[in-house]
Backbone as CSV, one residue per row, in Angstrom:
resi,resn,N_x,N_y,N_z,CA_x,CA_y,CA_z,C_x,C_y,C_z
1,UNK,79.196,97.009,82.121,80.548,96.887,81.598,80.525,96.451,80.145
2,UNK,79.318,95.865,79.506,79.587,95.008,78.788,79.410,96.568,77.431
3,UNK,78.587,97.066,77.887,77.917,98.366,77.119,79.151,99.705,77.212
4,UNK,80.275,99.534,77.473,81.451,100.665,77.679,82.110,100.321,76.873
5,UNK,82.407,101.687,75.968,83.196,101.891,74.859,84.854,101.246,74.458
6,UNK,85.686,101.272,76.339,86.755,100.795,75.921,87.091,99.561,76.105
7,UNK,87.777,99.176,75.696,88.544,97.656,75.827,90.373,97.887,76.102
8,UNK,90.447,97.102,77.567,91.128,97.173,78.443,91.917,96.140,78.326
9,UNK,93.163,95.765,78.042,94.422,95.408,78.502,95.701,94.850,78.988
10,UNK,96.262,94.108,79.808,97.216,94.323,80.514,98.130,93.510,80.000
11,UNK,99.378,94.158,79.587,100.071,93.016,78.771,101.681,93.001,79.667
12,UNK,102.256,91.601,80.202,102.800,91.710,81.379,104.329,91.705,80.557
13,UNK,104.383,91.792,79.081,105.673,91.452,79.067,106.436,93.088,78.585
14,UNK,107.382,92.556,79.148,108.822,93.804,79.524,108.231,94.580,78.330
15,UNK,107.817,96.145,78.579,108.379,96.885,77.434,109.536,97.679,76.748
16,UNK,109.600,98.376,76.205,111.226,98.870,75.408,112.086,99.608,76.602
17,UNK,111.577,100.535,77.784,112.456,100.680,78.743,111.934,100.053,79.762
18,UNK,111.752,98.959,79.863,111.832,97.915,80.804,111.070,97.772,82.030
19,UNK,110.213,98.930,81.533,108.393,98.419,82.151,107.829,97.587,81.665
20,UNK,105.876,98.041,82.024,104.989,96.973,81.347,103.914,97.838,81.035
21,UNK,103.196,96.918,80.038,102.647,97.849,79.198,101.362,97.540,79.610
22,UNK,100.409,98.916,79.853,98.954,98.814,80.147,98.497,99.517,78.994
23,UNK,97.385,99.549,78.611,97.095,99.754,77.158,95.177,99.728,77.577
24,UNK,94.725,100.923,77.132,93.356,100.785,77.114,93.006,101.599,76.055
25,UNK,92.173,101.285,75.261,91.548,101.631,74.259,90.225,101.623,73.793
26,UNK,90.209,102.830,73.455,88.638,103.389,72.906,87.854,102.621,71.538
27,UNK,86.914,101.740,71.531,86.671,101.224,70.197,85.626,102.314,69.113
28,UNK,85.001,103.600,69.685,85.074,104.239,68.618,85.498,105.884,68.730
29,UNK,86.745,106.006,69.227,87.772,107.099,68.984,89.236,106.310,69.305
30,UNK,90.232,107.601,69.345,91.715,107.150,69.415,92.046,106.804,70.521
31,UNK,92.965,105.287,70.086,93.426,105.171,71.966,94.681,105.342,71.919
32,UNK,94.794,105.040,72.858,96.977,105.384,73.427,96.774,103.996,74.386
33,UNK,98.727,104.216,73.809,99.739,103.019,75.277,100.167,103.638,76.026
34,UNK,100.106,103.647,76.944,101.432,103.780,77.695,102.383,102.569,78.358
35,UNK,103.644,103.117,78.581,104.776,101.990,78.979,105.249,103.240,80.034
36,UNK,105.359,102.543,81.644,106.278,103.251,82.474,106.481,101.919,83.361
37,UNK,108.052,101.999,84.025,108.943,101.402,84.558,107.825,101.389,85.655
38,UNK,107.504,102.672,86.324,106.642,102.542,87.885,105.801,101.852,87.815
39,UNK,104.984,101.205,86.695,104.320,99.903,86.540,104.839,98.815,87.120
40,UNK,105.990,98.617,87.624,106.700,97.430,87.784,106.361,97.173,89.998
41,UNK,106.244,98.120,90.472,105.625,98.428,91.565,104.761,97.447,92.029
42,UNK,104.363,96.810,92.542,102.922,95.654,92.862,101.610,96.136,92.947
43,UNK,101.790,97.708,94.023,101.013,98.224,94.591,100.021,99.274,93.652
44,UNK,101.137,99.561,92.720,100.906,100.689,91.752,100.467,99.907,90.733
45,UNK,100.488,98.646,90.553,100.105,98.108,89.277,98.535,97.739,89.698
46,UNK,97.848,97.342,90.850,96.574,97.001,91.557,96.319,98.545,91.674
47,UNK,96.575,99.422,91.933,96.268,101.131,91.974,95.395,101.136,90.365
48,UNK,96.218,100.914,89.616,96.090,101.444,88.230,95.003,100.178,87.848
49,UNK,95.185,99.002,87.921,93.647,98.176,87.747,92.866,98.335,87.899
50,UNK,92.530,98.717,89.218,90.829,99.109,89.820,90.647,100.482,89.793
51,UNK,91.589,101.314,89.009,90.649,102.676,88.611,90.309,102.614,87.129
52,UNK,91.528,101.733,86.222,90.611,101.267,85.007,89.592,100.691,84.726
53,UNK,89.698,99.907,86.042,88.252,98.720,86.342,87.251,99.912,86.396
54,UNK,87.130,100.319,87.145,86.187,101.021,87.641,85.817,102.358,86.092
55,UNK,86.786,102.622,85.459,86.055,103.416,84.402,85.833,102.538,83.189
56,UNK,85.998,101.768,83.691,86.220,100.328,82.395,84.418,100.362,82.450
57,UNK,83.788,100.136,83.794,82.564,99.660,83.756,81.841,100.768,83.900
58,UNK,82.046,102.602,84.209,81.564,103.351,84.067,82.625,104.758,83.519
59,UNK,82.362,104.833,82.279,82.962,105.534,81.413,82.974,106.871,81.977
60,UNK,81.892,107.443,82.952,81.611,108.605,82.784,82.063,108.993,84.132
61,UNK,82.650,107.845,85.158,82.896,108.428,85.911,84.069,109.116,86.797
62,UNK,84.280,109.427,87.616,85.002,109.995,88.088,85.878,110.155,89.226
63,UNK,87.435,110.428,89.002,88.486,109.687,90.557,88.541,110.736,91.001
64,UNK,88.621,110.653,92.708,88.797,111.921,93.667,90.174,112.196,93.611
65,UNK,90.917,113.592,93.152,92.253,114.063,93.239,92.460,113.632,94.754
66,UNK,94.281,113.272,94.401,94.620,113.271,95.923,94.665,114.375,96.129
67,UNK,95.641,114.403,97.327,96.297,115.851,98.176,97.596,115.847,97.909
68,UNK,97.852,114.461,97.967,99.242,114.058,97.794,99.762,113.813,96.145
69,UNK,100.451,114.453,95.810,101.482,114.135,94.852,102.352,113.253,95.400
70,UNK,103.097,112.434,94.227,105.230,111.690,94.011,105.912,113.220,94.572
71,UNK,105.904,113.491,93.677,106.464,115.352,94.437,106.474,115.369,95.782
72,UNK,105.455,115.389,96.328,105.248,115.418,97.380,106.231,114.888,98.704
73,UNK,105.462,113.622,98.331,106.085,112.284,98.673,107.973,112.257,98.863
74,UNK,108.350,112.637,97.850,109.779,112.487,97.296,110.280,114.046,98.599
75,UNK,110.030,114.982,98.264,110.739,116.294,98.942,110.224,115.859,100.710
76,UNK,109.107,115.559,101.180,108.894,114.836,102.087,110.747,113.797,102.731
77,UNK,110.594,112.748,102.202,111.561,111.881,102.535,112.628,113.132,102.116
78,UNK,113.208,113.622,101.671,114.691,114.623,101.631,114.599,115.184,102.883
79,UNK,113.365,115.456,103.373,113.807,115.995,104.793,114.526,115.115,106.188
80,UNK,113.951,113.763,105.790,114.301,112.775,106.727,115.879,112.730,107.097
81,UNK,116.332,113.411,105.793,118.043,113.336,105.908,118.412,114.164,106.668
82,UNK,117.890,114.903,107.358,118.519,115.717,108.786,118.167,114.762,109.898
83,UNK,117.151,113.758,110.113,116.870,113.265,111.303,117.865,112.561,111.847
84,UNK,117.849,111.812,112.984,118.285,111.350,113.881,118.089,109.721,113.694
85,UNK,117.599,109.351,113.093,117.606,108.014,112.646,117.790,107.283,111.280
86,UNK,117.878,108.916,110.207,118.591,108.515,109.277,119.966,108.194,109.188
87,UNK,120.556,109.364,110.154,122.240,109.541,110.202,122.420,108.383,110.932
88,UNK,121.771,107.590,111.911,122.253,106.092,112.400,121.853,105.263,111.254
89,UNK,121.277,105.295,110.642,121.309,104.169,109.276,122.333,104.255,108.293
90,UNK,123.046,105.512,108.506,123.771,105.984,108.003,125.361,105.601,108.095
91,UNK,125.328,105.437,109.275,126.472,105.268,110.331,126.709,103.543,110.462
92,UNK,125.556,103.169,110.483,125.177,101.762,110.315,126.100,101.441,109.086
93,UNK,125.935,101.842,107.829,127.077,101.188,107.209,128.001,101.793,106.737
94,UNK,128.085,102.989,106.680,129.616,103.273,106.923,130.271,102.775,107.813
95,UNK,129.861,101.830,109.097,130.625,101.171,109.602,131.255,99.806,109.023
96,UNK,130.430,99.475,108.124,130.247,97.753,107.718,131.386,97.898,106.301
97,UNK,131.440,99.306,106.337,131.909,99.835,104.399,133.800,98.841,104.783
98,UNK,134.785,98.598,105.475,136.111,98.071,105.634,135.907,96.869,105.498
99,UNK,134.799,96.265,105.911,135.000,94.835,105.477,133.519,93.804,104.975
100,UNK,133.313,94.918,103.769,132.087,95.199,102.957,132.324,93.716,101.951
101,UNK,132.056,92.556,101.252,132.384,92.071,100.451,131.919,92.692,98.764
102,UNK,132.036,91.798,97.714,132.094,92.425,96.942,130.877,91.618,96.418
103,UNK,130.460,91.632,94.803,129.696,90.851,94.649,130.001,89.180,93.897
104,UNK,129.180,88.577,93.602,129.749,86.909,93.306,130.917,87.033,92.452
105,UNK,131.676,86.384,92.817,132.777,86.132,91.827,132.775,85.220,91.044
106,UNK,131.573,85.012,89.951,131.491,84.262,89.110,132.108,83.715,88.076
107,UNK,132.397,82.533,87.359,133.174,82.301,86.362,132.438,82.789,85.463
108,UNK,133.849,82.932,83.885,133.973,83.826,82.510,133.846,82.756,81.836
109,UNK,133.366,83.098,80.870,133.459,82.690,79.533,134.905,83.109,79.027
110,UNK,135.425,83.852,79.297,136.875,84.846,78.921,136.927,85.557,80.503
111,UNK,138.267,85.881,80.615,138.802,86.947,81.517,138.152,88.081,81.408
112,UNK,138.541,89.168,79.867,138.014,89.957,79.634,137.291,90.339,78.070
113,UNK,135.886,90.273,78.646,135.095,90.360,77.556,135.441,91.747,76.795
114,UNK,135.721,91.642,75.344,135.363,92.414,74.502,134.522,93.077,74.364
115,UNK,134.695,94.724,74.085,133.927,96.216,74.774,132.813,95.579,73.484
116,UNK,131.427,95.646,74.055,129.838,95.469,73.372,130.139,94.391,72.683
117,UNK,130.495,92.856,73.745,130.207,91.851,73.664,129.180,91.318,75.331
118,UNK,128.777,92.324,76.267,128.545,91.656,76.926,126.505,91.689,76.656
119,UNK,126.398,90.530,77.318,124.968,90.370,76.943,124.127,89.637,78.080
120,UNK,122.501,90.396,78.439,122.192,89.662,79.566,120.729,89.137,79.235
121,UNK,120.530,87.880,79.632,119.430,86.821,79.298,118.697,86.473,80.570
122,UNK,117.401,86.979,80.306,116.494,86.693,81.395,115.727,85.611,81.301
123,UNK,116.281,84.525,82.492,115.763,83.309,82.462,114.330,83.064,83.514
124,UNK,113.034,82.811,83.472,112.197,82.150,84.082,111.587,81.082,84.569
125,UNK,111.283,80.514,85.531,110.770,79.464,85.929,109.645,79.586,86.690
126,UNK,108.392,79.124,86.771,107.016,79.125,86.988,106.908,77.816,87.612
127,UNK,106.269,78.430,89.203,105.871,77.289,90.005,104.505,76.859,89.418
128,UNK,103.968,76.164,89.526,102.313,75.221,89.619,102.108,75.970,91.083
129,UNK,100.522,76.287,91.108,100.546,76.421,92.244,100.486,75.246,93.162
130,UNK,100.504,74.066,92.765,100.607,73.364,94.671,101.896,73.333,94.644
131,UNK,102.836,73.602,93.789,104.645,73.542,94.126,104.696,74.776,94.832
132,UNK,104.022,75.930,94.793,103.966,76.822,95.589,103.344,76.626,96.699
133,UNK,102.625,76.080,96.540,101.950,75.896,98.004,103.102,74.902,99.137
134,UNK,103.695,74.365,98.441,104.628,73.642,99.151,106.118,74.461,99.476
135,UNK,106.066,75.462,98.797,106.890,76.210,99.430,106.564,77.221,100.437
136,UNK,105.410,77.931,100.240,105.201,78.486,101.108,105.160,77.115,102.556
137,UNK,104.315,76.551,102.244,104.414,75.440,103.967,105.999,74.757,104.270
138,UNK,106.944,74.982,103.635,107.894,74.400,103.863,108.084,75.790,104.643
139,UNK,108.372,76.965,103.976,109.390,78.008,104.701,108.384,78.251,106.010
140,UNK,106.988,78.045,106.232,106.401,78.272,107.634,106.947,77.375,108.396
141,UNK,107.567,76.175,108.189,108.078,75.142,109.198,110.141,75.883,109.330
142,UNK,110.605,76.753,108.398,111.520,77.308,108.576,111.568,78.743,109.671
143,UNK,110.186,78.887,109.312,109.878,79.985,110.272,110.663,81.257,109.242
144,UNK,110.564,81.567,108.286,111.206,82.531,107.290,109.639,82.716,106.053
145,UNK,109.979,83.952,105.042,108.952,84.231,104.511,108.989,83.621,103.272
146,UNK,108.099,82.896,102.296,108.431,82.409,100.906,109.796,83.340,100.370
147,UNK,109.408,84.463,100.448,110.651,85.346,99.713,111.392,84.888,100.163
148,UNK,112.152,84.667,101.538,113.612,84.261,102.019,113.924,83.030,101.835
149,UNK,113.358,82.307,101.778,113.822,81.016,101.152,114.046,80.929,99.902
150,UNK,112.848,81.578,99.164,113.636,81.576,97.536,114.918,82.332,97.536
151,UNK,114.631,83.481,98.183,116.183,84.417,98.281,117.590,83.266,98.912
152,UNK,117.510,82.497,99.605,118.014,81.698,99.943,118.995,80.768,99.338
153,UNK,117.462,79.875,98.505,118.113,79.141,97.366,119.147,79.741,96.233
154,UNK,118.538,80.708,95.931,119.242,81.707,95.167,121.186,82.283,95.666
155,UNK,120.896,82.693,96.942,122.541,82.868,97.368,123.007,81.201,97.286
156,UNK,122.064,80.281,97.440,122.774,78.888,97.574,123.616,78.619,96.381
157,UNK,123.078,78.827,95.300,123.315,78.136,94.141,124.312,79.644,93.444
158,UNK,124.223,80.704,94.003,125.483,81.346,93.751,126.434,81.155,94.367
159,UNK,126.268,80.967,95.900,127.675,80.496,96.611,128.675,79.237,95.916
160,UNK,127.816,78.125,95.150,128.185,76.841,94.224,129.353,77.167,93.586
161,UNK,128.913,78.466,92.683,129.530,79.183,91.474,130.887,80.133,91.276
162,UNK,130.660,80.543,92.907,131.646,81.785,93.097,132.691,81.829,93.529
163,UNK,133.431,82.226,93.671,134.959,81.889,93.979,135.134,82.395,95.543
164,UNK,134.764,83.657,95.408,134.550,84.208,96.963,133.137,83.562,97.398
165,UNK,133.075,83.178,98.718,131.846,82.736,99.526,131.526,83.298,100.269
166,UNK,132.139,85.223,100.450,131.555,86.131,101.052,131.114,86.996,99.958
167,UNK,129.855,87.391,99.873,129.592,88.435,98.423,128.164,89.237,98.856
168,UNK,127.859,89.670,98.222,126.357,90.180,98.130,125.843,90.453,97.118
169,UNK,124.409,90.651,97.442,123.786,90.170,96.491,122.564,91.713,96.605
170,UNK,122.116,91.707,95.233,121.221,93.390,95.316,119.786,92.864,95.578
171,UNK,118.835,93.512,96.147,118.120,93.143,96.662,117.259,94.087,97.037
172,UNK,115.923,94.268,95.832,115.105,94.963,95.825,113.987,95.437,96.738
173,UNK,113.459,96.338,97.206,112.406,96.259,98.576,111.806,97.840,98.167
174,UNK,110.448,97.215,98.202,109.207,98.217,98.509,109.439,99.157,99.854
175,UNK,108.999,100.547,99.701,109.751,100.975,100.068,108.970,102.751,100.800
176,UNK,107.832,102.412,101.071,106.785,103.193,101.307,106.656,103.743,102.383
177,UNK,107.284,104.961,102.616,107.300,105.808,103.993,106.290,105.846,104.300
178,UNK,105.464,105.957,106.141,103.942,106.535,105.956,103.961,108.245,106.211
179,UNK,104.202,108.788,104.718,104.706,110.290,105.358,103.396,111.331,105.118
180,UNK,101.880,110.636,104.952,100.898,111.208,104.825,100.094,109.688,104.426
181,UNK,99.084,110.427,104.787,97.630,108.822,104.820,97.145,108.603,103.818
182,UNK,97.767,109.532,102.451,97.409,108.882,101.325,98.565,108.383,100.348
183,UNK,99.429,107.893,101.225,101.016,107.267,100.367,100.564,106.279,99.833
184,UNK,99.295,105.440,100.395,99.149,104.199,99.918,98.571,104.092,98.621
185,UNK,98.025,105.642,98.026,97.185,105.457,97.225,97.955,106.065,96.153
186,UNK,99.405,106.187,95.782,100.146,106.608,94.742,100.543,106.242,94.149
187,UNK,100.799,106.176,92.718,101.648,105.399,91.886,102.983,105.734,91.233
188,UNK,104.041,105.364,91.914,105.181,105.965,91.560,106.483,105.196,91.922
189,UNK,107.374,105.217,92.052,108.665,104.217,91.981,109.108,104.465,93.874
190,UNK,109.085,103.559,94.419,109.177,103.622,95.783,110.319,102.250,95.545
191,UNK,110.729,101.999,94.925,111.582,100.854,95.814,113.017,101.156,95.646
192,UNK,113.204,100.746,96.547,114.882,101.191,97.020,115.280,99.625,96.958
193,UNK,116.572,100.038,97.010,117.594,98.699,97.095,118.868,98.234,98.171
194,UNK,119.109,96.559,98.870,119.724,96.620,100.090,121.026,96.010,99.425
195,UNK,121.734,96.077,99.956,122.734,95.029,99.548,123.542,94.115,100.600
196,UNK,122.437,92.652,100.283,122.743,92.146,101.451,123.830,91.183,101.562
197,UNK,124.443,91.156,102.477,125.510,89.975,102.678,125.676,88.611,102.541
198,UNK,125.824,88.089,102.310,125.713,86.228,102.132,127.084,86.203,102.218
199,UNK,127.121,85.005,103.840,128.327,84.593,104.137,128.271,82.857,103.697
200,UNK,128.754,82.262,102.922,128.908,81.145,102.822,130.257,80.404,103.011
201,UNK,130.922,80.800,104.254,131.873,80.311,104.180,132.168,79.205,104.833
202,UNK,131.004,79.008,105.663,130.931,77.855,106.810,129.939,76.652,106.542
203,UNK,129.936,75.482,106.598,128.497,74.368,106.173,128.010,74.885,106.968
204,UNK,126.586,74.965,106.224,125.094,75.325,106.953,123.851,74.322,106.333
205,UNK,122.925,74.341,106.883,121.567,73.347,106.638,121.001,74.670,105.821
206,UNK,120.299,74.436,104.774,119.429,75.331,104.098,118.702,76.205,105.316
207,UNK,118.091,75.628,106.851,117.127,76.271,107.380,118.065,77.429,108.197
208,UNK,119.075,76.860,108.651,120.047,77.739,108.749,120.578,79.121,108.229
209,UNK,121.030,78.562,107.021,121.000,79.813,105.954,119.741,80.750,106.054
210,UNK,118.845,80.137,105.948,117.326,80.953,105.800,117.395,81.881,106.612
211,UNK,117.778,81.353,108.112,117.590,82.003,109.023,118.102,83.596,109.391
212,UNK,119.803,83.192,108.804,120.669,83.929,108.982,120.467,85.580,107.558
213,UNK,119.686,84.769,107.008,119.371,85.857,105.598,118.679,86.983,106.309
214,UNK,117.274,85.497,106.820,116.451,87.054,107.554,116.533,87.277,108.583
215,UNK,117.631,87.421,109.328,118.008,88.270,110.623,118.915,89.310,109.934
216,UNK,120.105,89.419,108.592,120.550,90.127,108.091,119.179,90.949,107.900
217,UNK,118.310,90.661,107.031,117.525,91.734,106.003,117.027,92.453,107.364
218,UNK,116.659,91.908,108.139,115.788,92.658,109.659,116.890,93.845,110.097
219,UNK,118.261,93.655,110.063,119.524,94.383,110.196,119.559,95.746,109.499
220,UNK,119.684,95.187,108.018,120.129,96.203,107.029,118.523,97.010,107.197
């Protein structure tokens, strides 16, 4: 590895359309960036590591074509829309659509913002890992997954805010049919989105809430 021409990469922050940028470069010819959104994927971003890895430490060598294309993949699932268990997922919420809530009804700065005054700020916070570790062992004594409890806290501290305490909230999910045995090995935009309910209209114990999140998400 140490004797291979390129030098490799990974730079995690947002690029201009709101991917991330992997970047490998040749130190004696031309290199290129690329920036794609499907980087943002988990699966596809560990896909794309260990085949750079792997030519990272042998320049010369070489990846087996799939069978499978995204193409593929994509006209695949369009067929599902004739089945018999799409049209009940289907049916599933077109039933729920009459008394659907809306989303948080958050307070304004103003009623109504002025056309290309509105503006959105992405805020972060970074556990330590033993604060993580303490969340994960807290939500195993909730019997819910780290995700649902953070998802949790999260409807908590919007329910605080909102005027309505029935709302929903968008809610991203991986999203990987097994519609051939090499889906796992693709890199391409698979995640779909739920929109789940949060009823806060009643006192609940945080473990409570937890609970009720992920018996919804098991639902939707």
């Amino acid at each position: 590895a140490a004797s291979s021409p390129y030098r490799c990469s990974w730079d995690t922050r947002s690029g201009a359309d709101g991917g991330y940028e992997l970047r490998a470069v040749a130190t004696d010819r031309a290199g290129y960036t690329t920036t794609s959104p499907v980087l943002g994927a988990t699966l596809g971003i560990v896909i794309l590591i260990l085949e750079f890895g792997r030519l990272y430490a042998d320049p010369d060598a070489s990846l087996a074509p799939l069978r499978l294309s995204f193409r593929d993949y994509a006209l695949a699932t369009q067929k599902m829309y004739a089945s018999a268990a799409y049209q009940a997922d289907r049916q599933y919420w077109m039933d729920r659509l009459a008394d659907f809530p809306n989303g948080p009804d958050l307070p304004r700065r103003q009623q109504e913002p002025a056309a290309g005054t509105q503006r959105f700020t992405r805020h972060a916070f970074t556990l330590t890992p033993d604060e993580w570790t303490l969340v994960k062992r807290r939500s195993r004594k909730l019997g819910v997954p780290p995700t649902v409890l953070l998802l949790t806290v999260f409807a908590e501290i919007l329910g605080r805010w909102s005027r309505t305490k029935r709302f929903v909230v968008n809610v991203t999910m991986m999203n990987r049919l097994p519609v051939h045995e090499e889906v796992e090995q693709l890199v391409g935009e698979f995640t779909s989105n739920v929109l789940l309910e949060i009823d806060a209209t009643r006192e609940a114990s945080l473990a409570e809430r937890a609970q009720a999140i992920k018996t919804q998400l098991q639902s939707d």
